[in-house]
C-alpha positions as CSV (number, residue, x, y, z in Angstrom):
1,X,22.4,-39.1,9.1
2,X,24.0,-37.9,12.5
3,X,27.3,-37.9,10.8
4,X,25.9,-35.7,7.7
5,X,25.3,-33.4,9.8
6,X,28.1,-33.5,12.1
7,X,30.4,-32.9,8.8
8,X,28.0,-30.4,7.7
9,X,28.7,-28.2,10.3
10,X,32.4,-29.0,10.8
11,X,33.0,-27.6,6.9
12,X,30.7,-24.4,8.5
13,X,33.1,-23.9,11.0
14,X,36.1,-23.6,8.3
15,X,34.7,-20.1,6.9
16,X,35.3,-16.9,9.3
17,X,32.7,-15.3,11.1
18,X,32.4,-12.6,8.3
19,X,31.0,-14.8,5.5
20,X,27.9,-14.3,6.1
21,X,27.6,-10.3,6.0
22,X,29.9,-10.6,3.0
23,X,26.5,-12.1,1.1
24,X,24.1,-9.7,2.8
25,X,26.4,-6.6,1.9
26,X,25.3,-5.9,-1.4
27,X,21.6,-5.6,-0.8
28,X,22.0,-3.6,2.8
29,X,24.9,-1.7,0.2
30,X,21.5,-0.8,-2.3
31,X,19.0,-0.4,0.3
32,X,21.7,2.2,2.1
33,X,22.0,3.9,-1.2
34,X,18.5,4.2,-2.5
35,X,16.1,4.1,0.8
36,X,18.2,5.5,3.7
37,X,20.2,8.0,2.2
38,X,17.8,9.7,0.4
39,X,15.4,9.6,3.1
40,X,17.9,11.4,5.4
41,X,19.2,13.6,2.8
42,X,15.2,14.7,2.3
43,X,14.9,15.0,6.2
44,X,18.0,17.7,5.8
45,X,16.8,19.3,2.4
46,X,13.3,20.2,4.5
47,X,15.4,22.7,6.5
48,X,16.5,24.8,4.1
49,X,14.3,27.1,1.1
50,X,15.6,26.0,-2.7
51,X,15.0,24.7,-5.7
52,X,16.2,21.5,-7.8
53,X,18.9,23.2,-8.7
54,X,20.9,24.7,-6.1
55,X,24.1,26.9,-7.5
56,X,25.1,29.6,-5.2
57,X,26.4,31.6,-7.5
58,X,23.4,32.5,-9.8
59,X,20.9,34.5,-7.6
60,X,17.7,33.1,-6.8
61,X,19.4,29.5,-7.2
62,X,20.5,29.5,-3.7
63,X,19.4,27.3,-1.0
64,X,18.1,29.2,2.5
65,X,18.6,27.7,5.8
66,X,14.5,28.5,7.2
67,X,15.0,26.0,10.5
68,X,11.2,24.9,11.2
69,X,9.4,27.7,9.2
70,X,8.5,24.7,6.5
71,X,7.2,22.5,9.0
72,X,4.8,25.5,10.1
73,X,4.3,26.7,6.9
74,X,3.2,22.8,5.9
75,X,0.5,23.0,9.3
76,X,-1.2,25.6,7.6
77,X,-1.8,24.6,4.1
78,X,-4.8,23.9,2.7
79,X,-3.4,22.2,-0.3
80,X,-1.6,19.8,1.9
81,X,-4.7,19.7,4.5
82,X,-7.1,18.9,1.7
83,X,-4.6,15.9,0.0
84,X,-4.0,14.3,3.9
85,X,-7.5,14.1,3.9
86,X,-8.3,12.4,1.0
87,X,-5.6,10.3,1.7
88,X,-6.9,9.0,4.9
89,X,-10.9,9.0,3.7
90,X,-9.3,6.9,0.7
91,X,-7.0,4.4,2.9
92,X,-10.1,4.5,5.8
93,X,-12.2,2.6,2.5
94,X,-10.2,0.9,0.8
95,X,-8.1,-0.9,4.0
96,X,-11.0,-3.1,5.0
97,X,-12.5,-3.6,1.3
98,X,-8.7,-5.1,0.5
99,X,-9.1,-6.9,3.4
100,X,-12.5,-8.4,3.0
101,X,-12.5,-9.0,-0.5
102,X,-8.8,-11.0,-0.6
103,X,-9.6,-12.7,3.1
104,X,-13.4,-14.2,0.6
105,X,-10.6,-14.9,-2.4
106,X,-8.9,-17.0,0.2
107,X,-11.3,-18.9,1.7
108,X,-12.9,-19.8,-1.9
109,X,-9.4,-20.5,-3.5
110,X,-8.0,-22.3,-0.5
111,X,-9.9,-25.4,-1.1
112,X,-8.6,-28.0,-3.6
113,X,-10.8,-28.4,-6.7
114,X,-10.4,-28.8,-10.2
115,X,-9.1,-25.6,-12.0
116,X,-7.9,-23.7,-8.7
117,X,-4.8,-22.8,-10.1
118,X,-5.9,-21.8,-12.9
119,X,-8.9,-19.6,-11.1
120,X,-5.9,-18.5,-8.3
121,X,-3.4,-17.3,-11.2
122,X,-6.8,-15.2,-12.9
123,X,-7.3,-13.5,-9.2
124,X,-3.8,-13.0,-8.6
125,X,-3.0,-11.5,-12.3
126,X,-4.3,-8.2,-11.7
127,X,-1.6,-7.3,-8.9
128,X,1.3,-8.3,-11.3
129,X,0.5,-5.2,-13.8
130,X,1.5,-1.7,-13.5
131,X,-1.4,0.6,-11.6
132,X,-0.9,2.8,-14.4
133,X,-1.9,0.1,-16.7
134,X,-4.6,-1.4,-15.0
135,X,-5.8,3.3,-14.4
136,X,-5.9,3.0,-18.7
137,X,-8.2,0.5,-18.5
138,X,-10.7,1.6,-15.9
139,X,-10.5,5.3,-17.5
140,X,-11.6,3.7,-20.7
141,X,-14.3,1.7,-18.9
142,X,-15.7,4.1,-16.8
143,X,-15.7,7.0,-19.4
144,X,-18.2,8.9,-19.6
145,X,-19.2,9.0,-23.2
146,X,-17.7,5.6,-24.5
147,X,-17.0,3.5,-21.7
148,X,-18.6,0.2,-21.5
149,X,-20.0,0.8,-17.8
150,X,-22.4,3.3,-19.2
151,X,-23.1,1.3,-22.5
152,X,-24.2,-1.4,-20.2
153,X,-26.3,0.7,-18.3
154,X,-27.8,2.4,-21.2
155,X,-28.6,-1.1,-22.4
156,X,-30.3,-1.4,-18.7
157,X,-32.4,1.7,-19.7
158,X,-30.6,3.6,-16.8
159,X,-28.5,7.1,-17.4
160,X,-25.6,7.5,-17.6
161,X,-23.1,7.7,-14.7
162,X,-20.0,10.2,-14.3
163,X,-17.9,7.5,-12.7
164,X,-14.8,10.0,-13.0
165,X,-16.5,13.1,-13.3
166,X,-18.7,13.3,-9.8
167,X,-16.2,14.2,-6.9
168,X,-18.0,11.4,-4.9
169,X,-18.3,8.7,-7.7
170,X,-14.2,9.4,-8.5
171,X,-13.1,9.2,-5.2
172,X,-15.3,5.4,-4.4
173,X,-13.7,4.8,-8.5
174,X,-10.6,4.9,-7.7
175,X,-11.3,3.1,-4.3
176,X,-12.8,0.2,-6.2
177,X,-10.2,0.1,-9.2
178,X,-7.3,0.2,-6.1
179,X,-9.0,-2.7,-4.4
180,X,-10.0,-4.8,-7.6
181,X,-6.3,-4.9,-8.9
182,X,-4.7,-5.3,-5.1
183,X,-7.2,-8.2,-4.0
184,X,-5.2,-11.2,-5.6
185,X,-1.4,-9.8,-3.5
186,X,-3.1,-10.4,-0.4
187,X,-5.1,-13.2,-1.2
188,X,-1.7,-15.2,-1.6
189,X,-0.7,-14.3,1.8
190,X,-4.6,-15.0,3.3
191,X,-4.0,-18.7,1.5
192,X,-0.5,-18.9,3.0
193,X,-2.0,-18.5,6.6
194,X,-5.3,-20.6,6.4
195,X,-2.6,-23.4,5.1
196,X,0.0,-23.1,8.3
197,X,-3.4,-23.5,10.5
198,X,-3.1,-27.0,11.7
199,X,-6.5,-29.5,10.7
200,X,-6.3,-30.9,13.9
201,X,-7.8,-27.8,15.3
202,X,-11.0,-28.1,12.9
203,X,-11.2,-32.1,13.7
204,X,-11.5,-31.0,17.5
205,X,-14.1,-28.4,16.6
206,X,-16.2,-30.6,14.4
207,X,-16.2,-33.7,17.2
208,X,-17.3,-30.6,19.5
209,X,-20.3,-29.9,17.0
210,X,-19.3,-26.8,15.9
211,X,-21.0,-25.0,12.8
212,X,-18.9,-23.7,10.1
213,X,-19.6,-20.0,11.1
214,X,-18.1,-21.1,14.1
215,X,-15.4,-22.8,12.9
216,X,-14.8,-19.8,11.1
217,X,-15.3,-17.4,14.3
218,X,-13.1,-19.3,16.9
219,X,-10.9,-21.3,15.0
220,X,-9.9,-19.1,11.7
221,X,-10.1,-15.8,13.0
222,X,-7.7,-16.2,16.3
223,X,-5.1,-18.2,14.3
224,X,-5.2,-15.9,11.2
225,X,-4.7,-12.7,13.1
226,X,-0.4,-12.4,12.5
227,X,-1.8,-12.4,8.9
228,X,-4.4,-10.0,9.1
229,X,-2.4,-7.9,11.0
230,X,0.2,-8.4,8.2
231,X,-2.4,-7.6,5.7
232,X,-3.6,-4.2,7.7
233,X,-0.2,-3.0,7.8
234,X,1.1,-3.6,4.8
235,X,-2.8,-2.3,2.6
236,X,-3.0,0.5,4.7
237,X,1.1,2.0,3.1
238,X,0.8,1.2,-0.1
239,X,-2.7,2.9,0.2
240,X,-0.9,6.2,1.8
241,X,1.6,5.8,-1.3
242,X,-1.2,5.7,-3.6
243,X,-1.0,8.2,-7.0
244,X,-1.0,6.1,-10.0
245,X,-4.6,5.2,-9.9
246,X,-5.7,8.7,-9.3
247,X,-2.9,10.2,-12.0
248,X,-4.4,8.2,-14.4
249,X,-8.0,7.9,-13.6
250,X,-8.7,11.5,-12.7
251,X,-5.6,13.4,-12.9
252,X,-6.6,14.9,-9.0
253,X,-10.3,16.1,-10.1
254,X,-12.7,17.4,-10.4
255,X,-11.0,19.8,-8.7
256,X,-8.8,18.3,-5.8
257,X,-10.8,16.1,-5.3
258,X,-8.7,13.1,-5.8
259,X,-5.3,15.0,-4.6
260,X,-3.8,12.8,-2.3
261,X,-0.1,13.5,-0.6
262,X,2.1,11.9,-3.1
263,X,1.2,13.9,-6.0
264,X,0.6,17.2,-3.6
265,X,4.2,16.5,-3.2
266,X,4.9,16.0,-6.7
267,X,3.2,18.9,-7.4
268,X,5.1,21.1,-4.9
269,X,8.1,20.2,-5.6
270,X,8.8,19.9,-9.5
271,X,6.0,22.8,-10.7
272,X,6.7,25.2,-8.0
273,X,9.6,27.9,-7.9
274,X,12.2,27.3,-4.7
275,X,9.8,24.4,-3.3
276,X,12.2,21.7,-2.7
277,X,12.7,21.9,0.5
278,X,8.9,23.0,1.4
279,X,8.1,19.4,-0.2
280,X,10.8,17.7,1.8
281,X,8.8,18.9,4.8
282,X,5.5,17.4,3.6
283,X,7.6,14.3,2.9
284,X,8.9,14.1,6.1
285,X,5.3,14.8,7.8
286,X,3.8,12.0,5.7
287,X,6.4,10.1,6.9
288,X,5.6,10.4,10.7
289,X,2.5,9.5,9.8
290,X,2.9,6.5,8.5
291,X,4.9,5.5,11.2
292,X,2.7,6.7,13.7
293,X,0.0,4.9,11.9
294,X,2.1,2.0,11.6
295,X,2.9,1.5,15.7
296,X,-0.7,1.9,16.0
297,X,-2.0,-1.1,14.4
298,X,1.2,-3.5,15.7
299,X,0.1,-2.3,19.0
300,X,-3.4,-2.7,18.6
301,X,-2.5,-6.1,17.2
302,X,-0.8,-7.2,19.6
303,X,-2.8,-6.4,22.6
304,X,-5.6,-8.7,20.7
305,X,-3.0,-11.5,20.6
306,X,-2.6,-11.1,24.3
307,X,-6.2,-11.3,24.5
């Protein structure tokens, strides 16, 4: 065995030192080319007044230098004001609903019985189709007239419900839908941590005479917290990123109601004259946010592992 291993890494020692960023090039090649270079090249277009097409020579299709006036411009906006709200009132429930429901999946679908497979690849499904998909089917569920939600109630004697239709009802909709179809993503990473936590912690607890609420409490919960910080972080972005749900569901109503910042951006920049660079600056805010955001929670989670 020793001498498998000794050859092994003499044959290592044939290649040069740059092998191994000649594998990793291409990918750090794509992720330069479609992540960092347009994120820098939308930090410099949020500088500058213009449109999506920018030709000098035709008036009005010029692009302005403006310095910080977009940024400023971007403080006082309702529009963008009113979507960064809904944004955060919609990540503030859905964060710890994702978190709740997959961390129940997991527990339940950790175990080993007959047909968990089957029940983990049912939970899971939901995750692997497009939000746009999965907004067509809740929009024809939860419609008002038709929708099988309401038939069922009707059938309970009970009115009917404006599910998409009610400012309050749409918003804690699209919440729902969100963390119905996100649930079984995290629960795969929940089942991946409660598996790397070693039995012989539980063996100790239940020689000790530990419960399983307690079991739960002081061995589960301490051990699992790198993957519930995992979870936090990576829930609480793609809920910032969130539009498909809401494009489909409720197309932003009633009202703005449902407007969060990607599709304020959307909006700003492709149906608005000249607004390129004005939505470059709401990008780049939204942005610091999520970084900001971001640091937060590491921080916060690891001062608790400290503790």
């Amino acid at each position: 065995m020793g001498d498998t291993v000794s050859a092994g890494r003499r044959r290592m020692r044939q290649y040069p030192a740059w092998v191994p960023y000649a594998f990793i090039a291409p990918s750090v090649l794509i992720f330069a080319l479609f992540i960092v270079w347009p994120a820098l090249n939308g930090f410099y277009q949020s500088v500058f007044t213009r449109g999506i097409i920018v030709r000098p020579d035709i008036p009005g299709l010029g692009a302005a230098y403006v310095g910080l006036a977009n940024y400023e411009r971007v403080l006082g906006d309702e529009r963008f004001l009113s979507a960064l709200g809904n944004t955060l009132l919609f990540s503030a429930a859905t964060v710890p609903l994702i978190m709740l429901l997959s961390l129940a999946l997991a527990l339940v679908l950790q175990k080993r019985f007959r047909g968990v497979g089957a029940a983990r690849a049912v939970v899971y499904w939901p995750s692997m189709i497009s939000f746009i998909m999965v907004g067509i089917a809740w929009k024809w569920i939860l419609n008002f007239e038709s929708g099988i939600a309401n038939y069922l109630l009707g059938l309970a004697g009970s009115p009917k419900v404006g599910w998409l239709v009610s400012p309050s009802l749409a918003m804690a909709s699209i919440v729902g839908v969100s963390a119905w179809a996100s649930a079984g993503f995290y629960m795969v990473m929940y089942i991946g941590g409660l598996n790397s936590i070693p039995e012989v912690y539980y063996e100790a607890a239940l020689i000790d005479g530990a419960s399983s609420l307690e079991r739960f409490r002081y061995v589960t919960l301490p051990l699992l917290r790198p993957t519930i910080l995992l979870v936090m972080v990576l829930a609480t972005i793609n809920c910032f990123k969130v539009y498909q749900q809401s494009r489909v569901l409720t197309a932003g109503g009633p009202g703005r109601a449902t407007v969060f910042l990607v599709q304020n951006i959307y909006e700003e920049a492709f149906k608005l004259p000249n607004s390129v660079g004005y939505a470059s600056a709401q990008s780049a805010l939204f942005f610091l946010v999520m970084l900001a955001l971001t640091l937060v929670q590491l921080r916060l989670g690891g001062r608790d592992g400290e503790a």
